[in-house]
Structure formats: C-alpha cells, structure tokens
MIDOGU-740615 format. One record per residue (C-alpha): x, y, z; residue in one letter. Coordinates in steps of 0.001 Angstrom, whole numbers, plus 524288, in hexadecimal, padded with zeros to 5 digits. Layout:
# residues N
XYZA...
//
This chain:
# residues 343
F7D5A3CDF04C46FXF81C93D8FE4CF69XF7B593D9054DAE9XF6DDC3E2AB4DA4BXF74A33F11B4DF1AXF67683F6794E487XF66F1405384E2A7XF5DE140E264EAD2XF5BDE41ACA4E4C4XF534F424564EF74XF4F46431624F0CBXF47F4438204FC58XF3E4F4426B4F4F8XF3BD244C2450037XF3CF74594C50251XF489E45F9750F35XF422345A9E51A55XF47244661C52483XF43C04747B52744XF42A84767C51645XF3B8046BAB50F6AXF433E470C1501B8XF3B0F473E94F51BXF3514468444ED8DXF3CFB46C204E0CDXF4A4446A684E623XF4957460224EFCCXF3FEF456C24E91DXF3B9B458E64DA2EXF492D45EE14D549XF5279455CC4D88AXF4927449384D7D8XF47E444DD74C9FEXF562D44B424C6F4XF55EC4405A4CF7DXF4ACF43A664C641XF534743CC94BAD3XF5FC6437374C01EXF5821429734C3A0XF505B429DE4B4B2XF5E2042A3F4AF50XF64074203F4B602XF5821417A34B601XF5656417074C5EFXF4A6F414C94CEAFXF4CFE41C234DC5BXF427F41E9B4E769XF3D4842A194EB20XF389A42CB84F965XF2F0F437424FADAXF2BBD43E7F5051EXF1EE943CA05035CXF19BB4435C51221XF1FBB4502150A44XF177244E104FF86XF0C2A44BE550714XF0E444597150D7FXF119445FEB5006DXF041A45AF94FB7EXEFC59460B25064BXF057846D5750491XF019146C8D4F513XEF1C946EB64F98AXEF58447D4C4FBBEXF0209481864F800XF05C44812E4E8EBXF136347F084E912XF12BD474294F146XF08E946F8E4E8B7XF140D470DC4DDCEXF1D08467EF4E642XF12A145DC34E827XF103B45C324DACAXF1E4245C614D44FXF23E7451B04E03EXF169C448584DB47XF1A1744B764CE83XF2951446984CFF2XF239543A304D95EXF1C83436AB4CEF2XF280A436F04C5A0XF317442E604CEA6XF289C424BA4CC50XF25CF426554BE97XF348B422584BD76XF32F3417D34C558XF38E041CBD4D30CXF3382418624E012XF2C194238C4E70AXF2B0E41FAA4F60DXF2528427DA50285XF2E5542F5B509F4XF2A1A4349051895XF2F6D43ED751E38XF2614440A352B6DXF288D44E9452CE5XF20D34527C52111XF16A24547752865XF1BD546049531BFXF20B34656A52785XF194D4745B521D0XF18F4479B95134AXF206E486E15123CXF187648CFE50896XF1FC74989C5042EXF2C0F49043501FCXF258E483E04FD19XF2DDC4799D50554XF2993474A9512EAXF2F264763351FA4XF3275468F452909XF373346F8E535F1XF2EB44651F53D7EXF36854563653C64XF2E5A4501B5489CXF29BF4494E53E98XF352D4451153872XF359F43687539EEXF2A5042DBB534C0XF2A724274D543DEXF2620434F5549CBXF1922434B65435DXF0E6D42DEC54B2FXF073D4216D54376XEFC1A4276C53E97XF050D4330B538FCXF0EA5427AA53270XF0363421C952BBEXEFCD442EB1525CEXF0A18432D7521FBXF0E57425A351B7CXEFED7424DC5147BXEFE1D433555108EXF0E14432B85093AXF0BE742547503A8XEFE37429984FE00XF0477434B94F762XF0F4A42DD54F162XF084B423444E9F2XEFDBC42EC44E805XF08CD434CC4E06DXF0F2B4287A4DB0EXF01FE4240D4D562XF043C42F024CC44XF0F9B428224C5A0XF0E0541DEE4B9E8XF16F6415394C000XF1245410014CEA1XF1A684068C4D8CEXF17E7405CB4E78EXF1CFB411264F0ECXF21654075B4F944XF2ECA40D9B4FDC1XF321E416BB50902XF3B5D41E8C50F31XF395F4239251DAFXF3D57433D051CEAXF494A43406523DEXF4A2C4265B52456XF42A44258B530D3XF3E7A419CA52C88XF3FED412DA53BC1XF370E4114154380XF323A408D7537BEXF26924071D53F4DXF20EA413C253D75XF2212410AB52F10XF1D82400B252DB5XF0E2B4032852C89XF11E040DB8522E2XF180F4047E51966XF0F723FA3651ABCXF0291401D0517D8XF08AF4088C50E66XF10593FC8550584XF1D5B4023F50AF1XF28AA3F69D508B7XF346A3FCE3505A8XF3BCC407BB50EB2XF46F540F4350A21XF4B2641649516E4XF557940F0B51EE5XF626F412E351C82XF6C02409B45224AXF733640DBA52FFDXF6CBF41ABC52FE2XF68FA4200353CEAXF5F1242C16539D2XF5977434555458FXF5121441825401FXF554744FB754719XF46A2450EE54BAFXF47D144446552D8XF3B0343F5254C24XF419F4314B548CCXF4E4242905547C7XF533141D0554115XF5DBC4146E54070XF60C340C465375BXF6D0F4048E53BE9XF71103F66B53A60XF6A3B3F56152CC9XF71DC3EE225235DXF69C93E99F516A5XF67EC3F51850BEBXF57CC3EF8150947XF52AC3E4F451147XF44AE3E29D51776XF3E633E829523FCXF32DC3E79F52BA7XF2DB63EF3F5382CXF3DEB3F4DF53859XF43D83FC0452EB4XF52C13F7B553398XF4F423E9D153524XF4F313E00D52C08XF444B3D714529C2XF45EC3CEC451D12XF362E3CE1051DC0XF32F63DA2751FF7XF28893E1E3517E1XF301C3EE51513FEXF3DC93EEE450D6FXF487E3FAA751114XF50D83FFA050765XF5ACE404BB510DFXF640D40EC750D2BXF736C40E56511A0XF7E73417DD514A0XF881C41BAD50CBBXF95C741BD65115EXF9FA7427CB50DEFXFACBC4245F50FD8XFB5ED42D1151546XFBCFF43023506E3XFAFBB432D65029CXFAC3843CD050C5FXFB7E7444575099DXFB49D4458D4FAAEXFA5D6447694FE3CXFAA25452F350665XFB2B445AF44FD3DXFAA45456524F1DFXF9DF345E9A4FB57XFA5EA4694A4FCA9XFA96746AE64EFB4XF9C6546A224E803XF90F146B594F327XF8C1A4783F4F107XF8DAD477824E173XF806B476A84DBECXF8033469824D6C0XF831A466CB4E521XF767D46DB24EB89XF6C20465EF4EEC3XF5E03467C64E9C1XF561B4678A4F3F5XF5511474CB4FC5EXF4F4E46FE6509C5XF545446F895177EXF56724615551B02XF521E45BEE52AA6XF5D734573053426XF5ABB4473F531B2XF66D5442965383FXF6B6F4335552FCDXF794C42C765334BXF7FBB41F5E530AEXF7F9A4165053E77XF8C3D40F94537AAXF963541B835336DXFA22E415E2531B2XFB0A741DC953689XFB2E1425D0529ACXFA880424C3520BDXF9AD242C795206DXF8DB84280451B3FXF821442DBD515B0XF76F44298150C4BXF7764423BE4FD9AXF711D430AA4F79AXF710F438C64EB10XF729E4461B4F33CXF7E63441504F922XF84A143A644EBE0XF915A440094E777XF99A343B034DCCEXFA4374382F4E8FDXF98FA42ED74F0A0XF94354281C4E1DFXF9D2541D174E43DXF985A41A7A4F180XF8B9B4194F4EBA4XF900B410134E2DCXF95FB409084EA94XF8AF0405EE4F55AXF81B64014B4E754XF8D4C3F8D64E31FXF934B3F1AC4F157XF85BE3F0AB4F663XF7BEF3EF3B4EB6AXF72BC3F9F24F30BXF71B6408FE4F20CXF67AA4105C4F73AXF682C4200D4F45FXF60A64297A4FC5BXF5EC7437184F9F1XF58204425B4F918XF550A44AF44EBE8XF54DC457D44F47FXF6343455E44F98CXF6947451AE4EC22XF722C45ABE4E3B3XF7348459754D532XF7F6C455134D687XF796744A1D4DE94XF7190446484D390XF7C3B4467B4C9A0XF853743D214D321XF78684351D4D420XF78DA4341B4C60FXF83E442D024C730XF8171423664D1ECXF74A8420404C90BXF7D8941DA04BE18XF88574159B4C3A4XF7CEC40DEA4C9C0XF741140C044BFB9XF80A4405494B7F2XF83083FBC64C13CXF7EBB3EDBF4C068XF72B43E86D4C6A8XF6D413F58F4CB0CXF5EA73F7BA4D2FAXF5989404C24D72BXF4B923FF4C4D91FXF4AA33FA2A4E5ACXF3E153F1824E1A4XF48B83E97E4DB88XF52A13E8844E35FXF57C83D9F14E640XF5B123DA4A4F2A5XF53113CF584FB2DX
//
C-alpha cells in the first residue's frame, strides 16, 4: 500500500481583525456555508478554529443589542452544525478582542487598539480568564451537538504561539494536546509591536513538543501540526500575475468578507533567488497553483491548508472543489488528523 498522504484541511472562523471587524454574514456564516457543502460532497473532515474571545464579546454585546443577538445565535447555530458533520471545532484567541467596542448603528465592531495583540502581552491572571471564559463557551456550545469529541486543538491568533510559556498552564488545565499554529520558517512580528515569533530551523511537518513550541521533544505532552510554505516558482508567478489581472475584479473573483484587515507582517527566513512563497490556502488557490498543491500531498505525503472563509472568492471554492476531488481519488488518503500514522 502507498505511503499515508496526511491531508490538513483548516479554516480560521473570525471576523477582519483591523479598523472594520466586517459583518458576520459575509465573513463567517456565508461562505462557511459553501464551505460545509463542498467538504459533505467530497466526504472530508477539516478543523475549524474559532475565535472564540469574539464570541465571548458578541455574547455580552447580545444582552442589549438585538442584532448582535442575531449574530450570536446564527454563528452557535452553524458551530453546532460543523460538528454535527463530524468537523473538529477548536478555540481560536485573538487577544485584542477585548479592546475592541460594538458600533451599534453599523452592527460590526471596531479594533483600533492591538496592544493587545499577542497572547504574551496579557498579564497571567488575564491569560487564564481569557483561556477559561473561550473554552467554557465552546464546549457550552458544542454540548449542543448529538455528536461530542474533545476540543482539544488550538491555534494561537496570529500564530503568536511563542513564548509557549505564556500558553503551557493553559493547555494543561484545559486537556489542550494538539497545536496547529507553527508554520515552518516563518518569522511573524505584529505592526503594534505586542509580540514576535520565529519559527526557523524546524524541519518535521508533526512531531512532539514540550515547554518549546520549535523544539522537538519525542516525549513531550502536546503534538504540533506545523504548517509549511509553499514555493512559487518563477514561471508560476508570471502566469499568477496576468491570470490577477485578468479576472480579479470579476465577481466570482471578489472576496466575501467586507472588513479592513490589521498590518500582521509573516515572511519565509529561507526565500530562495527566484521563487516566492506564501501559505497552502483556499483564498489563494488558482487553477495555475492546483498542481503545486498536488504536488506537496503527493512528494511529501503532508498538506496542511490554512485559510480564512472571509478572504475566499467563489471562485476559490470552485478551484477547491477540485483539489478535494483529485485528492479524495488518490490512494491511501487521511484528512483526520486523529488518524494519522505518523510516529
């Protein structure tokens, strides 16, 4: 039999995290919706990361304000669906939740304040409310569903996953084991200055960790999931560029979401002369990068896709469609990461 070609299918469910937070219809329920349908077809378990600080706001919000109310209720409602059809539903913090105010009149929420934008810039006490009050919700809402498994995945907002200290109690009160933030020779450093990481010199795509996340430790307690460039050759770039300029500002080419994304500035320690990189994601699939994709499951048995309903175009979806198809047909196949064979 092939070698196991581990799939990671991943989606950050968040509203824009700058000056506009974006309305909860078109960055969140709208195109989840189709992404739900997309991964019934095709039979495929993904992961959803919440950002569950966000929800805790929106809940308070809901006490007095009806439409908010309305938002609360629809995003539990769709939660509790993902896991109906067997997805993973993990927390998802983004620190800076909790600067951010309700605009009323408009029904989205403003986030000029990112002093909090880093887990590492909250003091303890703050860390552990935060961490209690988002994981409390979530399996409040996930109790809800008929089907139940352990929310015992998570993804650090912005990947500001280092200093893993901040986060170690965190995962051990709470039954935290797996962590799906690390993506491989990323350095990361946020425009408000409120945290860093760097995550250099990593070479295995899951392996085991203890008190750091970028250090192996075949004993460790929690398991990282890490997530790796992907490499646009020079040919590539070319067609990407003309293929932009030709159909970017059709609307099949629009993205849902309507927010105003925050400067979060992410590059590759290891660019090679002629090439560029970015991330496996649906919002940045083409029918030009597909065989890239298929070509990271297929050379190194690992694929880990990470993305963002708000930024993806329908167009994304349909290309998506694809990838799911041609991967779904190949032999020996996992998107569950529970049964991945990898030790």
């Amino acid at each position: 039999m092939a070698e196991q070609k581990r799939i990671l299918v991943t989606f950050d469910c968040e509203l824009f995290l700058g000056k506009r937070s974006g309305s909860v219809a078109n960055c969140m329920l709208l195109p989840t919706a189709k992404i739900l349908r997309l991964l019934k077809k095709y039979n495929v378990t993904a992961i959803f990361f919440v950002d569950m600080l966000y929800l805790c706001r929106l809940k308070e919000a809901a006490e007095k304000h009806s439409k908010a109310k309305n938002d609360f209720e629809l995003i539990e409602l769709q939660l509790i669906e993902m896991a109906e059809q067997g997805h993973y539903v993990f927390n998802h913090l983004h620190p800076h939740w909790l600067d951010a105010v309700y605009d009323e009149a408009n029904n989205e929420w403003l986030l000029d304040d990112a002093s909090q934008y880093a887990f590492e810039s909250l003091n303890e006490i703050v860390r552990e409310s935060v961490f209690e009050r988002t994981t409390n919700l979530l399996n409040e809402i996930l109790n809800k569903a008929s089907k139940k498994f352990s929310t015992d995945g998570y993804r650090a907002g912005g990947l500001y996953i280092q200093p893993f200290s901040s986060f170690e109690k965190c995962f051990e009160k709470h039954g935290i084991k797996n962590d799906f933030s690390v993506l491989i020779n990323a350095v990361g450093e946020s425009y408000s200055g409120a945290g860093n990481f760097n995550f250099s010199g990593i070479e295995k795509n899951i392996y085991r960790f203890n008190s750091e996340v970028a250090i192996e430790d075949v004993n460790g307690a929690f398991t990282e999931y890490a997530m790796r460039f992907i490499e646009i050759p020079i040919v590539y770039r070319l067609l990407n560029s003309a293929f932009y300029r030709l159909f970017s500002k059709s609307k099949n080419h629009l993205r849902h979401g309507d927010g105003v994304s925050t400067s979060n500035k992410i590059y590759s320690s290891t660019n090679k002369r002629f090439t560029s990189t970015e991330t496996f994601s649906v919002e940045m699939l083409n029918d030009i990068k597909i065989s890239l994709y298929l070509k990271e499951a297929t050379q190194n048995n690992y694929l880990h896709l990470l993305s963002h309903p708000k930024l993806v175009s329908d167009y994304n979806l349909q290309t998506f469609g694809k990838l799911l198809g041609k991967l779904t047909a190949m032999e020996n196949v996992e998107f569950d990461f529970k049964k991945f064979d990898w030790k």
